[in-house]
ROSE-4610 file (N, C-alpha, C; in Angstrom, 1 decimal, always signed):
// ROSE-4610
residu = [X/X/X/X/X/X/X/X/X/X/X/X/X/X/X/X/X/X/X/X/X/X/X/X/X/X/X/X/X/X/X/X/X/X/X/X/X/X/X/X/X/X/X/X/X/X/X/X/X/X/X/X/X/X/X/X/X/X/X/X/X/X/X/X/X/X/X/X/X/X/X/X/X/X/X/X/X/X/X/X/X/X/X/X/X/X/X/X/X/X/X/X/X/X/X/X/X/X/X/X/X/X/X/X/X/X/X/X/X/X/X/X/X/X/X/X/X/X/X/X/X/X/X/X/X/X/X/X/X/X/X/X/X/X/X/X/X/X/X/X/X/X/X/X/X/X/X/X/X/X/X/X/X/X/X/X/X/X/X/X/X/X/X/X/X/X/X/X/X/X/X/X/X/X/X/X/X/X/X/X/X/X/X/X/X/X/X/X/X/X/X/X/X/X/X/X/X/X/X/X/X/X/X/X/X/X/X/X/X/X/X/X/X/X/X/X/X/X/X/X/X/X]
num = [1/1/1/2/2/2/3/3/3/4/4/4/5/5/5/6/6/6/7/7/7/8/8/8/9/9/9/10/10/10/11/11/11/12/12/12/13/13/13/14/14/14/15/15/15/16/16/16/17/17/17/18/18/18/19/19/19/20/20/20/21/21/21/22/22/22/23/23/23/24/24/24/25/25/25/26/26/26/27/27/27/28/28/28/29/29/29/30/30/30/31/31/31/32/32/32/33/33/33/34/34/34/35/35/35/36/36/36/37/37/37/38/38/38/39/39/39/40/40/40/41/41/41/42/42/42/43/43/43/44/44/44/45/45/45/46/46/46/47/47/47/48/48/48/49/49/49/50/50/50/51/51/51/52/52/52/53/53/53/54/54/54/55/55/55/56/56/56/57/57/57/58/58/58/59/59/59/60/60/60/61/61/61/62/62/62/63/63/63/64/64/64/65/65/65/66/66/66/67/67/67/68/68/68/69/69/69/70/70/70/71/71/71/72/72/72/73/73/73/74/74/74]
x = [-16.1/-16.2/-15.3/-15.9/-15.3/-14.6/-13.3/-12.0/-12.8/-12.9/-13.3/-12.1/-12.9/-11.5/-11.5/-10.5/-10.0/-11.1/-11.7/-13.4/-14.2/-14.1/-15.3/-14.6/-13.8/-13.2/-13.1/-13.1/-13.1/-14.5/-15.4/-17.1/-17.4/-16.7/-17.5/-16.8/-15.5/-14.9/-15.2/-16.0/-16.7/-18.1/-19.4/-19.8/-19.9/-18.7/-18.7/-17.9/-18.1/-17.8/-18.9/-18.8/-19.5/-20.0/-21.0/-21.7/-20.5/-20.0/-19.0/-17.9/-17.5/-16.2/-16.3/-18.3/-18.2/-18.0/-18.6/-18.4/-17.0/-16.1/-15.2/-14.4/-14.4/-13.6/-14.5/-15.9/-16.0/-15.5/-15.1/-14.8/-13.7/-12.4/-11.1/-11.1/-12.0/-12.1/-12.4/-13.4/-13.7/-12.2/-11.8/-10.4/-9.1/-8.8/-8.2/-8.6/-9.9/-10.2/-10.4/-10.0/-10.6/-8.4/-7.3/-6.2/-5.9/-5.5/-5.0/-4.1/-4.4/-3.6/-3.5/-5.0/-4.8/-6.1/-5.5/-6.8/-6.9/-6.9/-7.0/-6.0/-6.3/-5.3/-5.4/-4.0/-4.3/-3.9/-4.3/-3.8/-3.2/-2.3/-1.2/-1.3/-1.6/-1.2/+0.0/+0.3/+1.8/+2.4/+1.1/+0.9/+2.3/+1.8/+2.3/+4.2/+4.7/+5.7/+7.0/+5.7/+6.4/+7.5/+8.5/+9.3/+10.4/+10.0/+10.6/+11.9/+13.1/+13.9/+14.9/+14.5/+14.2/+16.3/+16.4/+17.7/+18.8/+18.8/+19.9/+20.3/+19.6/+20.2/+20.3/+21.0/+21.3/+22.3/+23.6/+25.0/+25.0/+24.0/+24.1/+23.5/+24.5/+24.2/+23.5/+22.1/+21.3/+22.3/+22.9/+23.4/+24.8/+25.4/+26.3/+26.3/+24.6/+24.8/+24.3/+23.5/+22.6/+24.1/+25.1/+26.3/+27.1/+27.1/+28.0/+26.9/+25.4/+24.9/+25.1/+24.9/+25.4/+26.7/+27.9/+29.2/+29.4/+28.6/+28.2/+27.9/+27.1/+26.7/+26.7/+28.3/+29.2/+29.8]
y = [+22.7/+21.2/+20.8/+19.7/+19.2/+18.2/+18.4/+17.3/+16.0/+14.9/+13.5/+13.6/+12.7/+12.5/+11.0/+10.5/+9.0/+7.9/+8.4/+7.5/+7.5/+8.9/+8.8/+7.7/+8.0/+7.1/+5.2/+5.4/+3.8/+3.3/+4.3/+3.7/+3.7/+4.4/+4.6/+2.8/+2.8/+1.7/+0.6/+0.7/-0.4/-0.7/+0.4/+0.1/-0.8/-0.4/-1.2/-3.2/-3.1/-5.0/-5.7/-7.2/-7.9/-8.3/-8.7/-9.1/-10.1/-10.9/-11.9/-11.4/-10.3/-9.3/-8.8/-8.1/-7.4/-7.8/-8.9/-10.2/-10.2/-10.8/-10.8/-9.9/-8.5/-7.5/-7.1/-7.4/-7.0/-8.3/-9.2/-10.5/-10.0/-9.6/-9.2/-7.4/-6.9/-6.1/-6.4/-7.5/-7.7/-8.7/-9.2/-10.0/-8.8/-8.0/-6.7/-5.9/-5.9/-4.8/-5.9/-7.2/-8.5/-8.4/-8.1/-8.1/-6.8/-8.0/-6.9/-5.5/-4.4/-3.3/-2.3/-3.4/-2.7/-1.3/-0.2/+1.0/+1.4/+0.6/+0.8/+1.3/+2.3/+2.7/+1.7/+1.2/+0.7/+1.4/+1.0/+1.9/+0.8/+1.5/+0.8/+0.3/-0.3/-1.0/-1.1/+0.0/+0.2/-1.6/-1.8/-3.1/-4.1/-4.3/-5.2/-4.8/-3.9/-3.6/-4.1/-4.5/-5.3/-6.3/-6.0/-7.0/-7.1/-6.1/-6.3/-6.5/-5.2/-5.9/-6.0/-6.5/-7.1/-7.7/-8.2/-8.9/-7.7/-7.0/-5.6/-5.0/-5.1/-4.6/-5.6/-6.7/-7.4/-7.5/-7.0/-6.7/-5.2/-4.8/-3.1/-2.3/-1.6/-0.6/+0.4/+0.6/+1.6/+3.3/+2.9/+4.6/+5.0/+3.7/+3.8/+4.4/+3.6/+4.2/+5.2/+5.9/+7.2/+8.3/+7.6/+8.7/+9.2/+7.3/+7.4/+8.7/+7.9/+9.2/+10.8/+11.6/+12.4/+13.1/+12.2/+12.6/+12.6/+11.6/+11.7/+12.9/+14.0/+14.9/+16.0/+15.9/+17.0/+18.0]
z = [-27.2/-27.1/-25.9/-25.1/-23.6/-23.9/-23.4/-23.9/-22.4/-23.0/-22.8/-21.1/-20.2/-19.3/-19.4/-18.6/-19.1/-18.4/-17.4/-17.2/-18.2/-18.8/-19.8/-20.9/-21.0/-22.7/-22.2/-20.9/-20.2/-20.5/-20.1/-20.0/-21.6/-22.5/-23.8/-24.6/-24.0/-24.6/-24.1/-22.7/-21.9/-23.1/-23.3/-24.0/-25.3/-25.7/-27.2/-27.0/-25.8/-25.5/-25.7/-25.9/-25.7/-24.2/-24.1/-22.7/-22.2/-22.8/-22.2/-21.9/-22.7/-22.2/-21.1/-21.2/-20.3/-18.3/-19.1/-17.5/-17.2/-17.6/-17.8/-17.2/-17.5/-16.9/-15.7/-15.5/-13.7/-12.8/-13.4/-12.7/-12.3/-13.2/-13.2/-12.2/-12.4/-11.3/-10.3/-9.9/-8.4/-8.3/-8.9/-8.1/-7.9/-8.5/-8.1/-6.9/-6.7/-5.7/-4.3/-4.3/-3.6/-2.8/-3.8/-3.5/-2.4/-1.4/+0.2/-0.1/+0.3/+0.2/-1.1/-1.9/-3.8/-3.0/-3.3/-3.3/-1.7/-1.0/+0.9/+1.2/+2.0/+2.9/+4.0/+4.8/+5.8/+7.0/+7.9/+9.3/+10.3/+10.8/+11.0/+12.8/+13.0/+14.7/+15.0/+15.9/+16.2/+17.6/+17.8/+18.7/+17.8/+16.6/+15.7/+15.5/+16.1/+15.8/+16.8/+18.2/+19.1/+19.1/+19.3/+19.5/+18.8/+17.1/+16.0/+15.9/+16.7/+16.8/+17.9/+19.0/+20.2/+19.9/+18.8/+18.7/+18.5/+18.1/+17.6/+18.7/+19.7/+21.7/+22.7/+22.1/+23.2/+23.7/+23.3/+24.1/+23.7/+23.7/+23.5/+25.1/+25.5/+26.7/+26.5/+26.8/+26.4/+26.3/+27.8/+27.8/+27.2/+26.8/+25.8/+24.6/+23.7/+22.9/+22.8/+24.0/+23.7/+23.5/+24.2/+24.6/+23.3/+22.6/+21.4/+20.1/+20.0/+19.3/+19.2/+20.8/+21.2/+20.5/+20.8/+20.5/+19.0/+17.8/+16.8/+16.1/+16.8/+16.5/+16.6/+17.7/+17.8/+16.9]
């Protein structure tokens, strides 16, 4: 005998609803699968990263700090 997997026991327990239930939960799935980032991968536009933090190097000496890392890692 073939142990059930958890779709199957979804669809069997889908079966036994009422028609208004059954509405019901595809309503509730189309508004789940309708929520940004639910199931989608998204891919990323490095464009959007522009600028980000534009404020964290503004009295910062580029080659200062490449020097301070550097010595860091001595």
């Amino acid at each position: 005998m073939r142990k059930c997997t958890t779709l199957e026991k979804i669809e069997k327990d889908i079966e036994k609803l009422a028609p208004e239930e059954k509405l019901k939960l595809v309503e509730w799935l189309a508004h789940r699968l309708k929520k940004p980032g639910e199931g989608v991968k998204k891919e990323y536009d490095l464009r959007e990263l522009y600028g980000l933090g534009k404020g964290l190097w503004v009295h910062e000496d580029a080659q200062e700090y490449i020097d301070r890392l550097r010595e860091d890692r001595t």
